[in-house]
C-alpha positions in Angstrom: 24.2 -29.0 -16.5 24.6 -33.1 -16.7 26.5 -34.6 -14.5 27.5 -31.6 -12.2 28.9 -32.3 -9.1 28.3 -31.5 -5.5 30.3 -32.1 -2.4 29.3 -34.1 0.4 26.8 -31.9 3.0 25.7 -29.6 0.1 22.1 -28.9 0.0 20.4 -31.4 -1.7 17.0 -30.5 -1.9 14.6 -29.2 -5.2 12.0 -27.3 -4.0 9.8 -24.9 -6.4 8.3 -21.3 -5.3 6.3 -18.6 -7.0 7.4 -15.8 -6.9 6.0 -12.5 -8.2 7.0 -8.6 -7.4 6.0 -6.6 -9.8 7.4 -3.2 -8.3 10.9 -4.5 -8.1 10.9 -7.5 -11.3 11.2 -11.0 -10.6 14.9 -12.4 -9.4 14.5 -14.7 -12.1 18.7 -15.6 -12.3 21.2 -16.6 -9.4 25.0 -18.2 -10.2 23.6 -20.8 -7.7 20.4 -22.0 -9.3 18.0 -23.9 -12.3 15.2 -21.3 -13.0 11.9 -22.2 -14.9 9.1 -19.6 -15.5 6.1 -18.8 -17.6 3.5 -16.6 -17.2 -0.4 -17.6 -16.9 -3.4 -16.1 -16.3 -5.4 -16.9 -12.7 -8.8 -17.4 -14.5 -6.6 -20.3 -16.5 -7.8 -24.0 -15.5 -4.6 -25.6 -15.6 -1.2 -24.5 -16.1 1.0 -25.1 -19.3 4.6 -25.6 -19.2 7.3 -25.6 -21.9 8.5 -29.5 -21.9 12.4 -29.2 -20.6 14.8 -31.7 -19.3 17.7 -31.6 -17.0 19.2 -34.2 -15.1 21.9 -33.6 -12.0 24.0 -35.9 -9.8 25.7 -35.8 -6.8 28.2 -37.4 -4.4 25.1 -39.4 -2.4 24.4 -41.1 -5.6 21.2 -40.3 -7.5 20.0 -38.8 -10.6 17.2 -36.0 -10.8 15.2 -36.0 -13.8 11.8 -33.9 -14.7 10.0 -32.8 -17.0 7.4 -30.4 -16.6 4.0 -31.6 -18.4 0.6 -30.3 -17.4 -0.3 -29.1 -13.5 -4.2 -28.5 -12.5 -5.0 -25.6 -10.4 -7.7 -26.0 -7.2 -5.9 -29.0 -6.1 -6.2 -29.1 -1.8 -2.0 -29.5 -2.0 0.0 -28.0 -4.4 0.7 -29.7 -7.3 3.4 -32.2 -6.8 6.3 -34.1 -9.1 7.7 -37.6 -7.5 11.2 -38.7 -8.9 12.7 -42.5 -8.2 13.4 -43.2 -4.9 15.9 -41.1 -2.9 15.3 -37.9 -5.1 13.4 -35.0 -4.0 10.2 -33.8 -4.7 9.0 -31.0 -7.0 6.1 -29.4 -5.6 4.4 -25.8 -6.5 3.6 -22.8 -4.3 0.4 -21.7 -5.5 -0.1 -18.4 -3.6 -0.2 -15.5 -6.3 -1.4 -11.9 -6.3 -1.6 -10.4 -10.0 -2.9 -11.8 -13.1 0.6 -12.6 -14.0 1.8 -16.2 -12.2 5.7 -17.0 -12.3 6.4 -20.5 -11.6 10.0 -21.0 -10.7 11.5 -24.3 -10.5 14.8 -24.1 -9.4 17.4 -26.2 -7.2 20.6 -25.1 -5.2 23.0 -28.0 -6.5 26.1 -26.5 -8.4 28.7 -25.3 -5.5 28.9 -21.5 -5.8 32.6 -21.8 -6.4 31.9 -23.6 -9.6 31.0 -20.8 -12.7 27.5 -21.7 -13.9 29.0 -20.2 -17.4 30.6 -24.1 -17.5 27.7 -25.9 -16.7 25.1 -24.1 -18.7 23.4 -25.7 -21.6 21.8 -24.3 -24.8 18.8 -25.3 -23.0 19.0 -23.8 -20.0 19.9 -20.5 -21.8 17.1 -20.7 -23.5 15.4 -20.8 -20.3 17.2 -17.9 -18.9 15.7 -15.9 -21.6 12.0 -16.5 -21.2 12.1 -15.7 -17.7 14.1 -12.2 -18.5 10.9 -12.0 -21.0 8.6 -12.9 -19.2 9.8 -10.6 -16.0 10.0 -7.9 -18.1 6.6 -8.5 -19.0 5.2 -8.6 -15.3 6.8 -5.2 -14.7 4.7 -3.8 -17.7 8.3 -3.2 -19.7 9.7 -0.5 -17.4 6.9 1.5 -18.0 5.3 4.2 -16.2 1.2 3.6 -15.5 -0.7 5.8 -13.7 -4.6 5.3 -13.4 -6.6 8.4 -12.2 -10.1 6.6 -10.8 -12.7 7.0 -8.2 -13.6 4.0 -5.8 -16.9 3.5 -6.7 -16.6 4.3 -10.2 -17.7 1.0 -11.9 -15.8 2.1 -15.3 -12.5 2.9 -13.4 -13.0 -0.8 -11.7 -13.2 -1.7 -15.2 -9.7 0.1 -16.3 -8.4 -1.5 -12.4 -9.6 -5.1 -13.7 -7.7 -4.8 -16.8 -4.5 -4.3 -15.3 -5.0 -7.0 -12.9 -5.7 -9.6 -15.2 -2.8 -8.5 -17.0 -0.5 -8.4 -13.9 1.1 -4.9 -14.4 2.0 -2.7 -12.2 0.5 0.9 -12.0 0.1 3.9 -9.6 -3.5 4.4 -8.6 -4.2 7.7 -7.4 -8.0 8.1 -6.5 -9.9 11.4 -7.7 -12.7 13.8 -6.0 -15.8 14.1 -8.0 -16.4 17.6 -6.2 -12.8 18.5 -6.2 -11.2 16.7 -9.6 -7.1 17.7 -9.8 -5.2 19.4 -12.1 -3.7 16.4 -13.7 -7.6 14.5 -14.3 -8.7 18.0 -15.6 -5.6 18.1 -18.0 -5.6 14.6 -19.0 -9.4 14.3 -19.6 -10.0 18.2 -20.9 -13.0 16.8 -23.3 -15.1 14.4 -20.5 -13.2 15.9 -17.4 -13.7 12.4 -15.5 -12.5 9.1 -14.6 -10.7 6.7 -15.6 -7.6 8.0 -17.5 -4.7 5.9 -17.9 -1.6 7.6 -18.3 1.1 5.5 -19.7 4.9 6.9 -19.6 3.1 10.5 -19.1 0.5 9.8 -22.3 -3.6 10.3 -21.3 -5.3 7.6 -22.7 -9.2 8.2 -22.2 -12.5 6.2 -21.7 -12.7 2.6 -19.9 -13.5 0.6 -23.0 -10.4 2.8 -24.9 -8.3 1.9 -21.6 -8.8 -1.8 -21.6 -8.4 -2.3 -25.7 -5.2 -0.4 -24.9 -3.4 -1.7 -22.0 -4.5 -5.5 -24.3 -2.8 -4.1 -27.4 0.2 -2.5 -26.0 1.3 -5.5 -23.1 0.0 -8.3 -25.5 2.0 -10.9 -23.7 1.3 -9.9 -20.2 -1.4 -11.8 -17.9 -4.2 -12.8 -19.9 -5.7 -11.8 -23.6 -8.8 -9.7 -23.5 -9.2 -9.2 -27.7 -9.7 -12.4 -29.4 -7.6 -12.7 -32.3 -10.1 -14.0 -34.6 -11.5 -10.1 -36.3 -15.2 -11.4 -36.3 -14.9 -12.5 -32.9 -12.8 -9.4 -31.7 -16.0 -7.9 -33.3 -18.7 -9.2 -31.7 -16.8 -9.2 -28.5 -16.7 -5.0 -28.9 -20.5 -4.5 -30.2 -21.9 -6.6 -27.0 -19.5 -4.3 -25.1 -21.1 -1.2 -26.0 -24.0 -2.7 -25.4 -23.4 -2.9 -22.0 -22.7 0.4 -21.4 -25.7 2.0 -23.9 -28.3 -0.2 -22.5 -27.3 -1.9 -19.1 -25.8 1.2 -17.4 -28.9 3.5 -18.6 -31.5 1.3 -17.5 -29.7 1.1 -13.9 -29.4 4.9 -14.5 -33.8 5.0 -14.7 -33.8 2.6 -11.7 -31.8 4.8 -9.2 -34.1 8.4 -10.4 -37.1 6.3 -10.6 -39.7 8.9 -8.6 -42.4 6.7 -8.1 -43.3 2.7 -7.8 -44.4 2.9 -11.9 -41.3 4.8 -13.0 -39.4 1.7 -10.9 -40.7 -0.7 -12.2 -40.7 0.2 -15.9 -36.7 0.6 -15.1 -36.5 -3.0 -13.8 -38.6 -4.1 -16.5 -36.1 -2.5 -19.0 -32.8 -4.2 -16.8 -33.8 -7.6 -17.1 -34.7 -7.1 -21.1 -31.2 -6.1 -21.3 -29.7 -8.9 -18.6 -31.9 -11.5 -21.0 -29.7 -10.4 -24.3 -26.9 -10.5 -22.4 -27.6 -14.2 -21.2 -27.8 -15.0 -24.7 -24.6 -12.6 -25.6 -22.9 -15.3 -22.9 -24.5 -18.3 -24.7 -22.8 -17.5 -27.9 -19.7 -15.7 -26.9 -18.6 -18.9 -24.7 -19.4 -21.4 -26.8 -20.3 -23.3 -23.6 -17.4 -22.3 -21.8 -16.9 -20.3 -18.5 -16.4 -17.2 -19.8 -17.3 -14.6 -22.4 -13.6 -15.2 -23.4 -14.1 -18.8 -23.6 -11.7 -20.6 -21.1 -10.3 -17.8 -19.4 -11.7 -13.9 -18.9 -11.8 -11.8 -22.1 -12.8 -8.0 -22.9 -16.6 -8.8 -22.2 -16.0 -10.2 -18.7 -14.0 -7.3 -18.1 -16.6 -4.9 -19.4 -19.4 -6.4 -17.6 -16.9 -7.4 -14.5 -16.7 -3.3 -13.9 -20.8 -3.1 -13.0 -20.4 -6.4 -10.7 -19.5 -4.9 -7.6 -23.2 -2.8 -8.5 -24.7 -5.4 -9.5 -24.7 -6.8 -6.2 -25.0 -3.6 -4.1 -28.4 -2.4 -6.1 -29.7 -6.3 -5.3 -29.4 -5.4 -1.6 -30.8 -1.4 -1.7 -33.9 -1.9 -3.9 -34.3 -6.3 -4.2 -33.1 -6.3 -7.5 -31.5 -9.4 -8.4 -30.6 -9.0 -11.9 -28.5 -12.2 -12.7 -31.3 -14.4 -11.1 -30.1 -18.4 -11.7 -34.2 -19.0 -12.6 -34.2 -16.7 -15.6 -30.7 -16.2 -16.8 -28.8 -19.4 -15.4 -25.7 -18.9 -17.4 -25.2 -15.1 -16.0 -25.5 -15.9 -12.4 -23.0 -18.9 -13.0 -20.7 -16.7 -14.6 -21.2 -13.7 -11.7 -20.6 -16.6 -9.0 -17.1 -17.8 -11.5 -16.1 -14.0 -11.8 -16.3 -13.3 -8.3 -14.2 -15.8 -7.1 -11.0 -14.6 -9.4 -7.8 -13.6 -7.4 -7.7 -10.9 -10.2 -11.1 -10.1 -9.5 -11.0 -10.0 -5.8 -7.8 -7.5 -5.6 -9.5 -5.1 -7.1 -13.2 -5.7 -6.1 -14.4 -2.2 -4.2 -16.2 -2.6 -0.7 -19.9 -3.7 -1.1 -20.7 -2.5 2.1 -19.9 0.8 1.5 -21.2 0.6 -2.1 -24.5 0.0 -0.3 -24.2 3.4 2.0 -23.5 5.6 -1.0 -26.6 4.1 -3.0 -28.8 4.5 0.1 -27.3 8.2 0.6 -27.9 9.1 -3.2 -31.3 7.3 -3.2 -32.4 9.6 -0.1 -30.8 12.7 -2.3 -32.5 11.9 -5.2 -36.2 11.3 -2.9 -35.8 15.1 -0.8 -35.0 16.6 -4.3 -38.1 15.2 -6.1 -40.4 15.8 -2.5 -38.3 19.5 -3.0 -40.0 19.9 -6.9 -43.2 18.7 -5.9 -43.9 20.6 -3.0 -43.2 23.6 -5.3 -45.2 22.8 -8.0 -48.0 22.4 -5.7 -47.1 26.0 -3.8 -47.3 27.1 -7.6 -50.9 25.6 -7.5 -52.3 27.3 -4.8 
């Protein structure tokens, strides 16, 4: 690509976009332009680049020389490159959607006329192919994923935060407990409920399953739930069936609780279980953000499924179970979590949350004013 030419009035400008469409792949490639991508996580801190070089001139003298290092997310502006004086600048649209990020840096110099076969270097072949990799790897391969879930379903949110972390695409199509479809009822005979994946028209079963699956089989998409140490991969699974044996039932006592005693005995039991899990966090995170560490691994994403709960059962019956005076590191990580693009596409309406806990709350209060009133008919 050294020393290309460009004719007087060409476009001289370098510019850098992100640019991510995972229905229809990434236009990684043109004859006309420099492309550099990589794929990152949004829970990521900073962003990490492959070190490449390329340098290009022009009629209006000057040379154009970067190489991409090290960019912080968070800043106000996007990130920004400066070359010498004259030269353009290199600057970094950081708008995003999935869990997958393509940064492209590219530039318009070489004259379309000129065949970019010529001018191409081992280099910027090698270039070429990580963004074909990493665009097929955005699009989930070219393979077909369906998720059958419910809306308030916190372990279909679960299955729905797995893929967005990961950045893939999928077709969501959203079941009727009352009325379940044919295809739920054939993918799920054994359970008969939600979530079931269905990847290139194979069922795949159970929200922990799901998100173990959709990490093993897209390995190099978005993020990496599973940490690759076995120990680690096994702690990581035993405090994740923890959460669903212990945190989930106890929230399952709180909601049929029939009287103030039965109520509180429930909240007693949820914050025994919220105190382990602050000391699951202490020790998963080794001090970091996240159960994962730096960025969001397959505990977060267990635990991320009950957060949209979490916060609707704090506003029907006062129960704030990640409360910063007794388990500091939890409410951190809930206020970390919830701000995650990944996190927020996904995130089901609180509001509405709230009505259906209020309306089931209401159900489960005539139905046990219902029993009682005939046990004491049965009395008399």
């Amino acid at each position: 690509m050294d020393g290309a030419p460009l004719e007087a009035g060409q476009t001289s400008s370098m510019y850098s976009t992100m640019m991510r469409d995972s229905a229809m792949g990434l236009p990684w490639w043109s004859s006309t332009g420099i492309f550099l991508c990589t794929g990152l996580d949004r829970s990521s801190s900073s962003l990490f680049f492959p070190t490449v070089s390329c340098s290009i001139s022009c009629s209006t003298p000057f040379s154009f020389s970067a190489t991409t290092t090290r960019f912080t997310k968070g800043l106000a502006q996007p990130p920004t490159t400066r070359t010498a004086a004259g030269s353009p600048e290199l600057s970094a649209d950081c708008s995003h959607r999935n869990g997958l990020y393509i940064y492209v840096l590219a530039s318009e110099f070489l004259p379309k006329e000129e065949s970019i076969e010529q001018k191409r270097s081992q280099k910027l072949q090698s270039l070429r192919d990580v963004c074909e990799e990493h665009s097929i790897a955005m699009a989930g391969g070219g393979d077909e994923l369906k998720l059958l879930g419910m809306w308030a379903s916190p372990f279909a949110l679960r299955a729905k935060l797995a893929l967005s972390f990961k950045g893939l695409s999928y077709d969501y199509v959203e079941e009727d407990f009352k009325n379940k479809s044919d295809l739920l009822l054939s993918s799920n005979p054994v359970h008969k409920k939600v979530p079931v994946l269905i990847h290139n028209g194979k069922p795949i079963c159970e929200s922990q399953v799901i998100v173990q699956y959709i990490d093993e089989v897209f390995p190099d998409a978005g993020v990496t739930l599973l940490p690759a140490d076995p120990h680690d991969r096994a702690v990581a699974r035993f405090w994740a069936a923890y959460i669903d044996e212990k945190l989930f039932s106890a929230w399952i006592l709180v909601f049929r609780s029939k009287t103030e005693e039965e109520k509180a005995e429930a909240v007693k039991q949820t914050f025994a279980v919220v105190e382990k899990l602050e000391g699951a966090l202490s020790e998963c995170s080794k001090g970091k953000p996240f159960f994962g560490g730096d960025t969001v691994g397959y505990v977060d994403v267990v635990l991320g499924g009950f957060v949209a709960w979490v916060h609707a059962i704090e506003e029907v019956f006062g129960l704030n179970q990640f409360d910063a005076a007794k388990t500091p590191l939890l409410a951190a990580w809930l206020e970390r979590f919830d701000e995650l693009d990944a996190v927020k596409e996904v995130m089901p309406d609180i509001g509405r949350l709230v009505e259906l806990a209020k309306m089931r709350q209401a159900q489960a209060a005539a139905a046990a004013a219902a029993v009682a009133a005939a046990a004491a008919g049965e009395a008399n």
